[in-house]
TIDREN-279010 format. One line per 10 residues: number of its first residue (from 0); for each residue x, y, z of N, C-alpha, C. Coordinates in Angstrom, 1 decimal. Atoms other than C-alpha are relative to their C-alpha. Layout:
NUM	X,Y,Z,X,Y,Z,X,Y,Z; ... $
This chain:
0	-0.4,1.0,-1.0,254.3,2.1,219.3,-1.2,-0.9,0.2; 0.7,0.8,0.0,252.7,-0.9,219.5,-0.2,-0.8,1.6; -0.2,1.1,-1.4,251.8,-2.9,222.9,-0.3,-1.2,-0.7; 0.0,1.4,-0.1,251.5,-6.6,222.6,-0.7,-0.6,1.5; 0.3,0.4,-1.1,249.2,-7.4,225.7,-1.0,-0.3,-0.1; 1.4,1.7,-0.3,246.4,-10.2,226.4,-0.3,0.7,1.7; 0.5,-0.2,-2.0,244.2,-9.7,229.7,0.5,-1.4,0.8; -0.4,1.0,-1.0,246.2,-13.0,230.5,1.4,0.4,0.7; -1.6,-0.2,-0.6,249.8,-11.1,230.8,-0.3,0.9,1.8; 0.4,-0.4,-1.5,247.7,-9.6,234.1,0.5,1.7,-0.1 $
10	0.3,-1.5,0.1,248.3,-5.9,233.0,-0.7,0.8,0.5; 0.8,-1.1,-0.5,246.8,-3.3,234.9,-0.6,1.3,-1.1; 0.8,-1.1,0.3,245.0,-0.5,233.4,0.9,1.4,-0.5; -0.3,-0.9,-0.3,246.6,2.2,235.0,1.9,-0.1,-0.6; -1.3,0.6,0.7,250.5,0.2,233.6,-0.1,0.5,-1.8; 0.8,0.5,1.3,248.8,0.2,230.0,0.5,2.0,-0.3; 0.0,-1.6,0.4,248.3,4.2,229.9,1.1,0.8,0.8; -1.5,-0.3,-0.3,251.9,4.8,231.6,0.6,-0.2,-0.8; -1.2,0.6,1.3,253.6,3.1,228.9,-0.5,0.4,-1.5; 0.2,-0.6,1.4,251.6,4.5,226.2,-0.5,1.8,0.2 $
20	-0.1,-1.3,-0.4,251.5,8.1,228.1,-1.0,0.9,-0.6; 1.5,-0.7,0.0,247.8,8.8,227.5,-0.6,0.1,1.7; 0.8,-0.8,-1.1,245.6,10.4,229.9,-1.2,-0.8,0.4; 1.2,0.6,-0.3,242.5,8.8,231.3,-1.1,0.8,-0.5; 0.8,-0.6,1.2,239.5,9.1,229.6,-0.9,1.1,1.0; 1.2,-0.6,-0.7,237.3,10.8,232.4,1.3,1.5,0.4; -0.7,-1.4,-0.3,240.3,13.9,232.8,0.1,0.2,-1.7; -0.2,-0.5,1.6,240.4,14.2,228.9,-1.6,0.5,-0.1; 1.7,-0.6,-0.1,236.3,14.6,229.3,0.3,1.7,0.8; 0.1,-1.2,-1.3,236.6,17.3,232.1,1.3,0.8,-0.7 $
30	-0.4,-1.3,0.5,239.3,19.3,230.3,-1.1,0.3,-1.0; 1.1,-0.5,1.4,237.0,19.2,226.8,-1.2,1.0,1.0; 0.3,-0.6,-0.3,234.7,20.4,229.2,-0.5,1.7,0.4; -0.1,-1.6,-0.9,235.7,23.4,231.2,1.1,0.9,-1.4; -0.2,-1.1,1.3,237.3,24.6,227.3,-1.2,0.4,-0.2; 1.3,-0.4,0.4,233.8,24.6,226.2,-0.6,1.1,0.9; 0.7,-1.3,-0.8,232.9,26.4,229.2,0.3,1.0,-0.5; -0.8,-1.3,0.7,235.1,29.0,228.0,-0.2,0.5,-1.1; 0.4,-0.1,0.9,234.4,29.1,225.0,-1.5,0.7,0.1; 1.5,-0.4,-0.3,230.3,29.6,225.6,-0.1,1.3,1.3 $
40	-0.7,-0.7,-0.7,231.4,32.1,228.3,0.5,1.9,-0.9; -0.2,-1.2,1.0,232.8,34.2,225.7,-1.0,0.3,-1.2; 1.3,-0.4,1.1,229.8,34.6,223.5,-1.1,0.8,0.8; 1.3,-1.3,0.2,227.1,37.3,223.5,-1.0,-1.1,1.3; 1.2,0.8,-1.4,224.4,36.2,227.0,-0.7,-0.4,-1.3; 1.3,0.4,0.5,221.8,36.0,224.8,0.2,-1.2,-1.3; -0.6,1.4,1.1,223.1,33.5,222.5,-1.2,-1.5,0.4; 0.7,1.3,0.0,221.3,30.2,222.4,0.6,-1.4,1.0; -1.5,0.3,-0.8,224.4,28.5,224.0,-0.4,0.4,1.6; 0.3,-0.7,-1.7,223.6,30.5,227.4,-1.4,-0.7,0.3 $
50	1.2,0.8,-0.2,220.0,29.3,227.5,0.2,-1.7,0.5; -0.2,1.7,0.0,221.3,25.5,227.1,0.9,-0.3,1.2; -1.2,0.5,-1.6,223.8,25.6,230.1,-1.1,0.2,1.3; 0.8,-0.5,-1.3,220.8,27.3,232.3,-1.1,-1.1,0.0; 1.5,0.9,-0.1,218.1,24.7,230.9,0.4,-0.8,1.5; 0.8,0.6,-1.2,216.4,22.9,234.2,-0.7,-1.3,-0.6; 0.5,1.6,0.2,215.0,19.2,234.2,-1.8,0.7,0.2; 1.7,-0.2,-0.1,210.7,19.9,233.5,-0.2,-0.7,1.1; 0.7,0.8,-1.1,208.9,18.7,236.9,-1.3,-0.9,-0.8; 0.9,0.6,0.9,206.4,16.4,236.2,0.4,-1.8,0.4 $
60	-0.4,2.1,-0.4,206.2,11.8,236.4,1.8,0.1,-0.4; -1.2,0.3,0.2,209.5,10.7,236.2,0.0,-1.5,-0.2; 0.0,1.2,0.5,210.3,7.2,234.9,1.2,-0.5,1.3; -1.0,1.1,-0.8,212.1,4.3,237.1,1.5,0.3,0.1; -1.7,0.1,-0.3,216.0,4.6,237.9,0.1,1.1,0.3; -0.4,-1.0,-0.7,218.4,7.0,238.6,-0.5,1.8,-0.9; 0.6,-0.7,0.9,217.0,10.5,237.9,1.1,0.5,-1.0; -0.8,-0.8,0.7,218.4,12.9,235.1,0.8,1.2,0.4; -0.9,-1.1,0.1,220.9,15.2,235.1,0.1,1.2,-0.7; -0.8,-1.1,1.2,221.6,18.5,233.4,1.4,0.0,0.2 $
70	-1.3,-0.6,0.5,224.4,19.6,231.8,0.6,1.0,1.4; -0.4,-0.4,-0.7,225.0,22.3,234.4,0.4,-1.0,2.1; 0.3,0.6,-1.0,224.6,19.9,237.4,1.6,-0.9,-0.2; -0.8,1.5,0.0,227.1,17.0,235.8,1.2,1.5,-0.1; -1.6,-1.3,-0.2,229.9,20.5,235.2,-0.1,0.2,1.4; 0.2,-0.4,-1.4,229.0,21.3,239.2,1.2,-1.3,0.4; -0.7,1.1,-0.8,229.9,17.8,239.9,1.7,0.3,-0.7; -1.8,0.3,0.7,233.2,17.9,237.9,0.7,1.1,1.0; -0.3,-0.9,-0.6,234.2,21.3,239.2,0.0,-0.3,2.0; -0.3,0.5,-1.0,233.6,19.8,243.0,1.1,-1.0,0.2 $
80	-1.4,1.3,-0.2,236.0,16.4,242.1,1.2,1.5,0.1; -1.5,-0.3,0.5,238.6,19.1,241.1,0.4,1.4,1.0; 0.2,-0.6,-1.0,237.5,21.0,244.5,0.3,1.8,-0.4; 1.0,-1.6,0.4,236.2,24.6,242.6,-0.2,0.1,0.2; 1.5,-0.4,-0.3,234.0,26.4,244.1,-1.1,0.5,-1.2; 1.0,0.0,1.4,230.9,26.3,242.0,-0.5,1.5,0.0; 0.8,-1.9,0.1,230.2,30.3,242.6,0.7,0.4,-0.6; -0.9,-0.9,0.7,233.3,31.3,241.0,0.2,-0.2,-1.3; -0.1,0.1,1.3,232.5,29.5,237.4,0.2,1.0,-1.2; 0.2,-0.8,1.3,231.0,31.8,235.7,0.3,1.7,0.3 $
Protein backbone atom coordinates (compact mmCIF):
# COMPACT_ATOMS: atom_id res chain seq x y z
CA UNK A 1 0.00 0.00 0.00
CA UNK A 2 1.12 3.06 -1.19
CA UNK A 3 0.31 6.65 0.37
CA UNK A 4 0.41 9.53 -2.00
CA UNK A 5 1.15 12.49 0.56
CA UNK A 6 3.14 15.92 0.14
CA UNK A 7 3.80 17.99 3.53
CA UNK A 8 1.42 20.42 1.53
CA UNK A 9 -1.90 17.91 1.92
CA UNK A 10 -1.18 19.10 5.91
CA UNK A 11 -1.01 15.44 7.14
CA UNK A 12 -0.21 14.88 10.53
CA UNK A 13 2.22 12.37 11.64
CA UNK A 14 0.33 10.57 13.94
CA UNK A 15 -2.73 10.18 10.66
CA UNK A 16 0.33 8.84 8.38
CA UNK A 17 1.13 5.80 10.94
CA UNK A 18 -2.74 5.08 11.48
CA UNK A 19 -3.30 4.51 7.95
CA UNK A 20 -0.31 2.54 7.36
CA UNK A 21 -0.71 0.75 10.97
CA UNK A 22 3.00 1.04 12.07
CA UNK A 23 4.03 1.74 15.41
CA UNK A 24 6.16 4.69 16.37
CA UNK A 25 9.61 4.48 16.14
CA UNK A 26 10.62 5.32 19.88
CA UNK A 27 7.92 2.07 21.19
CA UNK A 28 9.55 -0.17 18.49
CA UNK A 29 13.11 0.99 20.18
CA UNK A 30 11.86 0.21 23.79
CA UNK A 31 10.33 -3.10 22.92
CA UNK A 32 13.90 -4.18 20.93
CA UNK A 33 15.07 -3.19 24.06
CA UNK A 34 13.52 -4.80 27.07
CA UNK A 35 13.83 -8.28 24.47
CA UNK A 36 17.45 -7.81 24.69
CA UNK A 37 17.21 -7.37 28.21
CA UNK A 38 15.87 -10.80 28.27
CA UNK A 39 17.84 -12.16 26.30
CA UNK A 40 21.32 -10.95 28.27
CA UNK A 41 19.38 -11.93 31.43
CA UNK A 42 19.32 -15.37 30.39
CA UNK A 43 23.04 -15.88 29.80
CA UNK A 44 25.74 -17.18 32.22
CA UNK A 45 26.55 -13.58 34.95
CA UNK A 46 29.87 -13.74 33.95
CA UNK A 47 29.42 -13.41 30.36
CA UNK A 48 30.76 -10.25 28.82
CA UNK A 49 27.17 -9.05 28.08
CA UNK A 50 26.64 -8.65 32.08
CA UNK A 51 29.80 -6.54 32.45
CA UNK A 52 28.49 -4.10 29.50
CA UNK A 53 24.95 -3.40 31.05
CA UNK A 54 26.92 -2.69 34.53
CA UNK A 55 29.71 -0.46 32.72
CA UNK A 56 29.70 3.19 34.59
CA UNK A 57 30.69 6.58 32.76
CA UNK A 58 34.88 6.97 33.94
CA UNK A 59 35.04 10.26 36.24
CA UNK A 60 37.37 12.52 34.99
CA UNK A 61 37.12 16.32 32.44
CA UNK A 62 34.16 16.12 30.71
CA UNK A 63 33.63 17.92 27.37
CA UNK A 64 30.90 20.82 26.74
CA UNK A 65 27.01 19.72 26.38
CA UNK A 66 24.77 17.48 27.75
CA UNK A 67 26.60 14.77 29.71
CA UNK A 68 26.71 10.96 28.71
CA UNK A 69 24.66 8.36 29.34
CA UNK A 70 24.97 4.61 29.81
CA UNK A 71 23.21 2.04 28.52
CA UNK A 72 21.77 1.05 31.92
CA UNK A 73 20.71 4.63 32.82
CA UNK A 74 18.90 5.31 29.16
CA UNK A 75 16.93 1.37 30.01
CA UNK A 76 16.09 3.15 33.70
CA UNK A 77 14.75 5.95 31.87
CA UNK A 78 12.54 3.78 29.46
CA UNK A 79 11.38 1.46 32.24
CA UNK A 80 10.24 4.92 34.32
CA UNK A 81 8.19 6.32 30.86
CA UNK A 82 6.42 2.84 31.07
CA UNK A 83 6.18 3.50 35.03
CA UNK A 84 8.40 -0.01 36.18
CA UNK A 85 9.97 0.11 38.98
CA UNK A 86 13.68 0.00 38.26
CA UNK A 87 14.32 -2.62 41.37
CA UNK A 88 12.28 -5.22 39.83
CA UNK A 89 14.34 -5.46 36.25
CA UNK A 90 16.65 -7.64 36.88
Amino acid sequence: MFLVVTWKDGVTNAEVLSLTGQMRLQNVIGERRFWFVGHILQIAPEHLAHSAMDWTLADGRRRRGRPKKSWQSTFLDHLQARRISGVRWR
